[in-house]
N, C-alpha and C positions, 0 to 999 in steps of 0.2 A: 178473225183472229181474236183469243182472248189474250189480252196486257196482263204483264206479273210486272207489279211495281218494281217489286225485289230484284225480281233478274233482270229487270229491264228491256223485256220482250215477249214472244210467245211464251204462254203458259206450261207448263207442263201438270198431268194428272198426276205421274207418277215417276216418284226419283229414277233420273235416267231415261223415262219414258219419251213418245214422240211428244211434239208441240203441237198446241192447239191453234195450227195455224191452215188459211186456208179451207174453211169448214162455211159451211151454208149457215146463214141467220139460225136455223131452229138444232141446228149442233153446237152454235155457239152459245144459244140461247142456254144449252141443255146443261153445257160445260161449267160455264158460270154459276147456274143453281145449283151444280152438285158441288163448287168448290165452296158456295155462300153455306152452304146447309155444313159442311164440311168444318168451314170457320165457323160458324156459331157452336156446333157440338166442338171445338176443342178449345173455347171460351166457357162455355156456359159447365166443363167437365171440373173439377176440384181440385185444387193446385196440390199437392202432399207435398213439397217442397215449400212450400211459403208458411213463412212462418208469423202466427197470429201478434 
């Protein structure tokens, strides 16, 4: 299973989506890196709301 702080449970990929629960080591593996790559690009993207 991959942990979602926020929801305080299994993951999900996609609003409303199934949970990432229940899945072999190299699906969980697989799940985590696309959600870490995921989090960096909507970090590393340009706020246009914040103002300097």
């Amino acid at each position: 299973m991959v942990y979602d702080r926020e929801l305080k449970g299994p993951a999900q990929l996609k609003k409303n989506g199934p949970f990432a629960e229940k899945l072999t080591k190299e699906q969980a593996e697989y799940v985590k890196q696309t959600l870490t790559e995921s989090l960096i690009a909507q970090v590393s993207r340009p706020n246009p709301e914040r103002v300097p």
